[in-house]
Backbone as JSON, one array per atom type, in Angstrom:
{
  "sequence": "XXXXXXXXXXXXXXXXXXXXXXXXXXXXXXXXXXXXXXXXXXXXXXXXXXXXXXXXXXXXXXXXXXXXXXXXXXXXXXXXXXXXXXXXXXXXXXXXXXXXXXXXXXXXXXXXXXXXXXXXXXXXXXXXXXXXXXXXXXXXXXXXXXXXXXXXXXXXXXXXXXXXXXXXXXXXXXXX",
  "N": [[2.32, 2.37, -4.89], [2.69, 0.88, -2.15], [3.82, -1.39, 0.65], [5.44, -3.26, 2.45], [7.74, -5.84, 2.73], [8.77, -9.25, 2.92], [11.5, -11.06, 4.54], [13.91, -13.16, 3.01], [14.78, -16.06, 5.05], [15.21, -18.13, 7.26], [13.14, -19.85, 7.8], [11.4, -19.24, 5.23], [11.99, -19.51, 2.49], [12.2, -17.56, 0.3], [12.68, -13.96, -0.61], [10.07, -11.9, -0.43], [7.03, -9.98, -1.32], [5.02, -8.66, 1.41], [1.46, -9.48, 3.13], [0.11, -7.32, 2.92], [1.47, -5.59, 0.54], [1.75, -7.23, -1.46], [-1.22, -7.67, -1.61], [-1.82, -4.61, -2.45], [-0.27, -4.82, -4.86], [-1.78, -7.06, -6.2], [-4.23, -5.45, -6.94], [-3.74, -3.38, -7.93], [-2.81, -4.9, -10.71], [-5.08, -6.16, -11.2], [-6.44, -3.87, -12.34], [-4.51, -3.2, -14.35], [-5.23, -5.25, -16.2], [-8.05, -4.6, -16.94], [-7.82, -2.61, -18.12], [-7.97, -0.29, -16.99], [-5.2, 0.84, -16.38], [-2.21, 1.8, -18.11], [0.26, 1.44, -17.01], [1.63, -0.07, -14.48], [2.83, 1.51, -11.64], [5.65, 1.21, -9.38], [6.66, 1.62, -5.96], [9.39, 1.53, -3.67], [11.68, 1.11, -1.88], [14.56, -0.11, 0.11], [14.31, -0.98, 3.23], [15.88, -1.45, 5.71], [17.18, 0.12, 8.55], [20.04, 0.09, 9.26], [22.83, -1.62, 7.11], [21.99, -3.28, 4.24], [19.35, -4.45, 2.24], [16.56, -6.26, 0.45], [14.63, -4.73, -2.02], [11.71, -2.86, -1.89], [10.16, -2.4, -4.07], [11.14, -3.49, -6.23], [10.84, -6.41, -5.31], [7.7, -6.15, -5.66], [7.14, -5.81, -8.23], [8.33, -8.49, -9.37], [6.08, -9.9, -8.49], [4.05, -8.68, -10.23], [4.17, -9.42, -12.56], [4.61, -12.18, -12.23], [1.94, -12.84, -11.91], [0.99, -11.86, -14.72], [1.41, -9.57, -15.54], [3.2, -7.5, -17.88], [6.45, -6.88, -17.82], [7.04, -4.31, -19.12], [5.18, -3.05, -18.98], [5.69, -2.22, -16.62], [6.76, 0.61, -14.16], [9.36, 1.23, -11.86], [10.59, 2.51, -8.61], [12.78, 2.83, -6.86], [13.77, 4.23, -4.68], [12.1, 5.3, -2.31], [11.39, 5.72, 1.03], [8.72, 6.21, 2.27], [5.43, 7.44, 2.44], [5.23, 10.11, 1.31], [7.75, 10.35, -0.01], [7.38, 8.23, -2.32], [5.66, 9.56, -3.54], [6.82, 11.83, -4.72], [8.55, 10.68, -5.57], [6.49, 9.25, -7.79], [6.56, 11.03, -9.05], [8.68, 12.35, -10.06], [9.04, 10.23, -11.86], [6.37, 10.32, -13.67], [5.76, 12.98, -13.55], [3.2, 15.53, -13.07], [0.31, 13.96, -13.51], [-3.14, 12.32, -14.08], [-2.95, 10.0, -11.7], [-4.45, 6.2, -10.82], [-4.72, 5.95, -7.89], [-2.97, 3.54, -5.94], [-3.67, 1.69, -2.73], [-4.05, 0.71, 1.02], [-7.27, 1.18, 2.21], [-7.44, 2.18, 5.0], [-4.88, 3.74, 4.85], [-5.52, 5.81, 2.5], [-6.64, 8.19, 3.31], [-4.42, 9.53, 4.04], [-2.35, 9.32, 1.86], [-3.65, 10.24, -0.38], [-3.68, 13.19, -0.03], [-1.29, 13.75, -0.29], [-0.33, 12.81, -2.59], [-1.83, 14.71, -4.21], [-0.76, 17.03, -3.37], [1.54, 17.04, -4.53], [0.96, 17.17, -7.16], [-0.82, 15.5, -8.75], [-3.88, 14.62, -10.29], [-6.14, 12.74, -8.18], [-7.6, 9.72, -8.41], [-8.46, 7.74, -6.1], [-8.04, 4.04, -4.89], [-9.3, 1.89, -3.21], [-8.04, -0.98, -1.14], [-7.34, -3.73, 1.04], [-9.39, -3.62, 3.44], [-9.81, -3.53, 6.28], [-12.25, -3.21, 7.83], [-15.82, -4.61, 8.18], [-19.36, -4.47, 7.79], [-21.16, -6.36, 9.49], [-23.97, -9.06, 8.59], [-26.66, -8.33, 10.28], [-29.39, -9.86, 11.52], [-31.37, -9.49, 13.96], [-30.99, -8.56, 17.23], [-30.52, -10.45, 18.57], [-28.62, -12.38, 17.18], [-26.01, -11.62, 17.99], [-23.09, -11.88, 19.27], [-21.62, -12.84, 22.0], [-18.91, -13.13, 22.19], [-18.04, -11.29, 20.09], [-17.15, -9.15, 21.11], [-15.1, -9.19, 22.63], [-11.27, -8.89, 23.03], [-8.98, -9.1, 20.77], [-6.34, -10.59, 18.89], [-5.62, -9.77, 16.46], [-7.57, -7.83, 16.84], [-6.05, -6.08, 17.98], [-3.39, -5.45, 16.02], [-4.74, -4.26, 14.24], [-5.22, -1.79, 15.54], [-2.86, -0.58, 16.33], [-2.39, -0.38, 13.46], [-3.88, 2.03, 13.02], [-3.12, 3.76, 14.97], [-1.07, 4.37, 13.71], [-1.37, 5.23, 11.32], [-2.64, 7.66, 11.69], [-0.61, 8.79, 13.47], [0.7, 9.38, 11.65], [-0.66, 11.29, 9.74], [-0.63, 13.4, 11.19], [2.08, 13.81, 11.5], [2.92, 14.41, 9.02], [1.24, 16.7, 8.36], [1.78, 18.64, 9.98], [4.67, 19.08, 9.1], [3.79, 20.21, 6.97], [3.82, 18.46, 4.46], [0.91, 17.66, 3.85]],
  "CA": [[1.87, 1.32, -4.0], [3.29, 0.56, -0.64], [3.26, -2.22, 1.59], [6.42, -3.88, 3.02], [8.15, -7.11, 2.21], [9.11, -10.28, 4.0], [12.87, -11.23, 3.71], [14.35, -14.86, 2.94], [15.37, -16.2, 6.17], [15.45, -19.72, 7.67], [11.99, -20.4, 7.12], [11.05, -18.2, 4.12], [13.26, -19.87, 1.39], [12.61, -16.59, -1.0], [12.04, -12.7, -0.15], [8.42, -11.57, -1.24], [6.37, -8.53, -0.77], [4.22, -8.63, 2.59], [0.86, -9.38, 2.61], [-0.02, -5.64, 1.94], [1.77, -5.46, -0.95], [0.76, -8.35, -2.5], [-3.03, -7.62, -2.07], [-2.32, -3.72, -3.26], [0.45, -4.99, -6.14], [-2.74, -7.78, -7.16], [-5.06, -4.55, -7.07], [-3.06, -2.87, -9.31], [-2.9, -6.02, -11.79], [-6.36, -6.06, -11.79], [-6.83, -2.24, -12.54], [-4.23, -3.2, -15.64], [-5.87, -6.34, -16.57], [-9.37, -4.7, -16.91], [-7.35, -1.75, -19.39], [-7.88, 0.88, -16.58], [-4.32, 1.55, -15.99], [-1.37, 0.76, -19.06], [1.11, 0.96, -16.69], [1.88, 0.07, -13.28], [4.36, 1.99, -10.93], [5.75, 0.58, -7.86], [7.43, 2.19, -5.56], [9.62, 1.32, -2.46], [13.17, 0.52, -1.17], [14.95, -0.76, 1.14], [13.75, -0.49, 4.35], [16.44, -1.36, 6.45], [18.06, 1.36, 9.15], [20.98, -0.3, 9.1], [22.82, -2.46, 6.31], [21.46, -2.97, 2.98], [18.01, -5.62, 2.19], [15.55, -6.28, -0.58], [14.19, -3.57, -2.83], [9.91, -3.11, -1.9], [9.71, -2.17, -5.48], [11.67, -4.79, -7.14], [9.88, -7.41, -5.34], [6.03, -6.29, -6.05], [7.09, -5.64, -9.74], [8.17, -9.7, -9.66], [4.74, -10.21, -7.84], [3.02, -8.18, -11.25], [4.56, -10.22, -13.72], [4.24, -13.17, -12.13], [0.48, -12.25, -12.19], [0.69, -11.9, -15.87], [1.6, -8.06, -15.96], [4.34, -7.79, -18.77], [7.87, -6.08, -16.9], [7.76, -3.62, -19.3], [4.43, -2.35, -18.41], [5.97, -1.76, -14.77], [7.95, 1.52, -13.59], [9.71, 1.42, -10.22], [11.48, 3.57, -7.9], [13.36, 1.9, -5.62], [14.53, 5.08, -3.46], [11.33, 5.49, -1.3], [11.22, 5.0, 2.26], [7.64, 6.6, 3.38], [4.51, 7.85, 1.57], [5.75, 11.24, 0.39], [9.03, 9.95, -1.1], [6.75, 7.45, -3.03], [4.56, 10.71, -4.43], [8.06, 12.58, -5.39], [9.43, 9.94, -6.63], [6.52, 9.4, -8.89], [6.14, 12.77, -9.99], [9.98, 12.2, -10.99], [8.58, 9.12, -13.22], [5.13, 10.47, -14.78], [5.34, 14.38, -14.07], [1.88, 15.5, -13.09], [-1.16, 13.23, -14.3], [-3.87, 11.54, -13.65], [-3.38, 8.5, -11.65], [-5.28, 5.54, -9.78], [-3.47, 5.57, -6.29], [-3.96, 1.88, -5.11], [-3.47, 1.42, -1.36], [-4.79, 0.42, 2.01], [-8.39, 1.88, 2.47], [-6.83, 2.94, 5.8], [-3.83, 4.78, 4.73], [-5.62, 6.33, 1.54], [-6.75, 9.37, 3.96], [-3.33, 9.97, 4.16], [-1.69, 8.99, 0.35], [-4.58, 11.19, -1.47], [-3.65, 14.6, -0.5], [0.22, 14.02, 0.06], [0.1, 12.7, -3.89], [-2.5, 15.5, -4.7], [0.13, 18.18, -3.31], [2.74, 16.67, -5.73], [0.48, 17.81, -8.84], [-1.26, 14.38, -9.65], [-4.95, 14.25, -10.15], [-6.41, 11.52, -8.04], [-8.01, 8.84, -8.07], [-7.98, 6.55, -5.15], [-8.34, 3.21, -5.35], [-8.81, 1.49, -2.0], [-8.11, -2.01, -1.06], [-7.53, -3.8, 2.15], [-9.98, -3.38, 3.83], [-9.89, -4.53, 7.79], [-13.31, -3.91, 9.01], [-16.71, -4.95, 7.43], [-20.86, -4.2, 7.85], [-22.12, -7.24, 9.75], [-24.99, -8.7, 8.65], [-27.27, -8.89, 11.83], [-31.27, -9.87, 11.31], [-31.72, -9.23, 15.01], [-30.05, -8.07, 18.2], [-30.54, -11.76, 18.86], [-27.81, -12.42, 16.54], [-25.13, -10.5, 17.88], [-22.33, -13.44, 19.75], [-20.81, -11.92, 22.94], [-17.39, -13.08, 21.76], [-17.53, -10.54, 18.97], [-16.76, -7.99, 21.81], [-13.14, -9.52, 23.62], [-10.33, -8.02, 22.67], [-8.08, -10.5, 19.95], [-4.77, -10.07, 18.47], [-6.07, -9.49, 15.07], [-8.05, -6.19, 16.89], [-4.5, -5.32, 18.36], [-2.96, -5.6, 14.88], [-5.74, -2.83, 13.49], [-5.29, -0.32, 16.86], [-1.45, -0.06, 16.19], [-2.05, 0.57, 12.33], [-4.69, 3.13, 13.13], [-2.4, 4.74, 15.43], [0.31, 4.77, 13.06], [-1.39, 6.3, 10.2], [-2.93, 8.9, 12.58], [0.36, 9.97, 13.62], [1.75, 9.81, 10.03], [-1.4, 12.65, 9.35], [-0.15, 14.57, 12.15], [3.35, 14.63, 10.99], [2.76, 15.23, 7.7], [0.11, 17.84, 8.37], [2.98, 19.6, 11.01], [5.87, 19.18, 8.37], [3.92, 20.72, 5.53], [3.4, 17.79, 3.3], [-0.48, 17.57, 3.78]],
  "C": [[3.03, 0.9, -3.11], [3.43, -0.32, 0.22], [4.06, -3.11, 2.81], [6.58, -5.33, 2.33], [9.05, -7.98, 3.48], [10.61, -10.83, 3.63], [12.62, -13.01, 4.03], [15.23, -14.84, 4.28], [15.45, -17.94, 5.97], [14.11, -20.42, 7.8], [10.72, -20.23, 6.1], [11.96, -18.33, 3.76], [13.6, -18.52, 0.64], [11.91, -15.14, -0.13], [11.08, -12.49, -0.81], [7.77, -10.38, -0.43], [5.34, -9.38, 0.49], [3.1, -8.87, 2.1], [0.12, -8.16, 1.8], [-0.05, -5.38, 1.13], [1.36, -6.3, -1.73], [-0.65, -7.92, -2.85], [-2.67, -6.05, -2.9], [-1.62, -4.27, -4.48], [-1.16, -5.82, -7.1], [-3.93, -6.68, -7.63], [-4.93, -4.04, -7.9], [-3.16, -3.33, -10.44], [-4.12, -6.22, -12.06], [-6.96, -5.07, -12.66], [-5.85, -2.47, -14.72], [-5.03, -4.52, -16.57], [-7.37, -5.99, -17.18], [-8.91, -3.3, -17.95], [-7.67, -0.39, -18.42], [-6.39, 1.76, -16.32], [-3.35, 0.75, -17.05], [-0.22, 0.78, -18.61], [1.19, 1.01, -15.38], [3.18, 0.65, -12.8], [4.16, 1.43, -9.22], [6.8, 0.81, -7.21], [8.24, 1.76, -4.19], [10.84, 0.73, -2.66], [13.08, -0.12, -0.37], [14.3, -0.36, 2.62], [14.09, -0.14, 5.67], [16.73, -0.09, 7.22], [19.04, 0.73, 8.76], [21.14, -1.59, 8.18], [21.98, -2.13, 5.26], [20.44, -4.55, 2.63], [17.71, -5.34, 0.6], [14.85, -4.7, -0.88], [12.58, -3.58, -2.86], [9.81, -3.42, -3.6], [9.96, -3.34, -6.44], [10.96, -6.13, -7.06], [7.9, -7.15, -5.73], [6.19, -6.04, -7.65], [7.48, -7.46, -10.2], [6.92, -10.18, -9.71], [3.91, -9.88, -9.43], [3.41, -8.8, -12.04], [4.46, -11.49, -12.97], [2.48, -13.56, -12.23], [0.03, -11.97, -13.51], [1.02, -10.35, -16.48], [3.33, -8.18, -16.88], [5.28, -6.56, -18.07], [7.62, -4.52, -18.2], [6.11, -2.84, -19.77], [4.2, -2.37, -16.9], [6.64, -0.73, -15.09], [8.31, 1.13, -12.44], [10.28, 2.35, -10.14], [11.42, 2.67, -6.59], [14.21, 2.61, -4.16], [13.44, 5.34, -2.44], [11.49, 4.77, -0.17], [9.5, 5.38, 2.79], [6.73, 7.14, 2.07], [4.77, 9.15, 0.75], [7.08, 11.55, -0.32], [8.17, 9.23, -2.26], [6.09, 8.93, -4.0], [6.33, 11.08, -5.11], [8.67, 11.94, -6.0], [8.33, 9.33, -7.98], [6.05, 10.06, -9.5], [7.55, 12.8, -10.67], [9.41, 11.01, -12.36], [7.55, 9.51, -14.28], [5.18, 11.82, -15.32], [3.42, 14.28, -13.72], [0.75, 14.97, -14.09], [-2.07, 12.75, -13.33], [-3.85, 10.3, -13.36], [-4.5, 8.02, -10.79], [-4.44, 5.23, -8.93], [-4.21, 4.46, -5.54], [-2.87, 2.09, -3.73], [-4.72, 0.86, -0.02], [-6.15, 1.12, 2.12], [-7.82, 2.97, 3.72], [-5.88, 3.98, 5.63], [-3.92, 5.72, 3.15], [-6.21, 7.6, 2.32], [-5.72, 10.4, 3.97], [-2.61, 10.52, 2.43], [-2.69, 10.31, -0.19], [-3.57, 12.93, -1.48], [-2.18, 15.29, -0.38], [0.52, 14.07, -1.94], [-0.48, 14.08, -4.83], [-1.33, 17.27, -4.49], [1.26, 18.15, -4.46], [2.08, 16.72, -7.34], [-0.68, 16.43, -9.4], [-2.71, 14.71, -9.52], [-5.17, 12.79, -9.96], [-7.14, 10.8, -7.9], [-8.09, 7.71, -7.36], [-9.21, 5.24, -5.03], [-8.47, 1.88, -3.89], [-9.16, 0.19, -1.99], [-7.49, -2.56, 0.62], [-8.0, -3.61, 3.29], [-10.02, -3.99, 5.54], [-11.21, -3.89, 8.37], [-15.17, -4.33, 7.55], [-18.37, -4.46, 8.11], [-20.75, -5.95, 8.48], [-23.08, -7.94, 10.01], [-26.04, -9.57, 9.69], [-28.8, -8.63, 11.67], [-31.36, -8.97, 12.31], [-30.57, -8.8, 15.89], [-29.97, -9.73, 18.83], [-29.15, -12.31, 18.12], [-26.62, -12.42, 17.18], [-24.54, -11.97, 19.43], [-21.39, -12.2, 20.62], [-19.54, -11.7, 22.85], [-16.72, -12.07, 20.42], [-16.84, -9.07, 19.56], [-15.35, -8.64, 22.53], [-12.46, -9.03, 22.18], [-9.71, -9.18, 21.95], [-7.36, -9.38, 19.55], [-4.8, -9.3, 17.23], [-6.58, -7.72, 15.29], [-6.69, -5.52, 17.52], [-3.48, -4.58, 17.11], [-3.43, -3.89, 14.35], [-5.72, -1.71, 14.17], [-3.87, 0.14, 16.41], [-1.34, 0.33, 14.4], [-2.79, 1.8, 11.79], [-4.29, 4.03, 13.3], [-1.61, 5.26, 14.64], [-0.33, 5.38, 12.33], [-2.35, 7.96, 11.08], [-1.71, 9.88, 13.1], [0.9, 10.33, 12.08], [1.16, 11.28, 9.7], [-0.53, 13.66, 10.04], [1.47, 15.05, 11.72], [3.5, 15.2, 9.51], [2.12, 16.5, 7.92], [0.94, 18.8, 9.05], [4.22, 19.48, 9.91], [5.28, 19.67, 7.18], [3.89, 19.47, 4.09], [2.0, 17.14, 3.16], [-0.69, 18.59, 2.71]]
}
C-alpha cells in the first residue's frame, strides 16, 4: 500500500500519511480486523529528490496501530519509491504468495499485474474510489451545474493522466 504523506510544517504540528494512505492503510485494518489478512505490509520511503524526509511506510504502520492493528502484525519496507519497488520489495518480505493488494481503485489497473509479474497471486482490493453511479429517477433530475468544470474534476484528470502514463512506462520498460 501506497499513498504519500503530509510532512510537519508550520501548520501541520505532526507528519502523517496523506489522505490516500490513510483511507488504503484503514482498508487494510479493516481486511485484518475482519481475520482476512494476519499481517499487514506497508511499503514506502522517502520521497524526497533531494535531502532526506519521513518514511511513507513508517508513518501508515503508526496510522495501523493507532487503528488498533498490533506493530507486530505490520511488515514495512521503507526503500520504495514507485509501484514496482513496492512489489520487489515485497516479494523480498513474503516471497511469492497470495496476497490482498489494497490500493486506489484507479491505480489497481496498474499495481495488479506489476505485483502479479513479481510471483504473487492476486487479489485486489480496491478502495478510493473518485467517481460514483448517480442516482437519477428522470432526465428531469439531472442539475446543469453537475457539468462545469471544478477543481475537484481537475484533481481526478491529472491522476488519470498520471497513472496512464505510469501503464505506458511500465508496459515500455518491461515491468507490465
Amino acid at each position: 500500500m501506497r499513498g504519500g504523506i503530509d510532512e510537519k510544517g508550520s501548520l501541520r504540528p505532526t507528519t502523517e500519511p496523506s489522505a490516500y494512505s490513510r483511507n488504503r492503510t484503514t482498508c487494510g485494518v479493516d481486511l485484518y480486523q475482519q481475520g482476512y489478512a494476519p499481517t499487514l505490509v506497508l511499503t514506502g520511503g522517502d520521497a524526497r529528490v533531494f535531502g532526506t524526509g519521513p518514511e511513507e511506510a513508517v508513518e501508515m504502520r503508526r496510522w495501523a496501530v493507532r487503528l488498533g492493528v498490533p506493530e507486530s502484525a505490520t511488515m514495512i519496507d521503507t526503500e520504495p519509491q514507485n509501484t514496482y519497488e513496492n512489489a520487489t520489495g515485497t516479494n523480498r518480505l513474503l516471497g511469492p504468495a497470495s496476497i490482498l493488494l489494497v490500493s486506489s481503485a484507479r491505480h489497481l489497473p496498474r499495481a495488479v499485474p506489476v505485483f502479479t509479474k513479481q510471483g504473487f497471486r492476486v487479489t485486489p482490493v480496491p478502495c478510493d474510489y473518485i467517481s460514483q453511479n448517480l442516482p437519477r429517477e428522470s432526465w428531469d433530475d439531472i442539475d446543469p451545474f453537475d457539468f462545469l468544470p471544478s477543481d475537484i474534476a481537475l484533481q481526478h484528470t491529472r491522476e488519470v493522466v498520471a497513472e496512464v502514463a505510469g501503464m505506458v512506462i511500465y508496459w515500455l520498460t518491461g515491468k507490465l
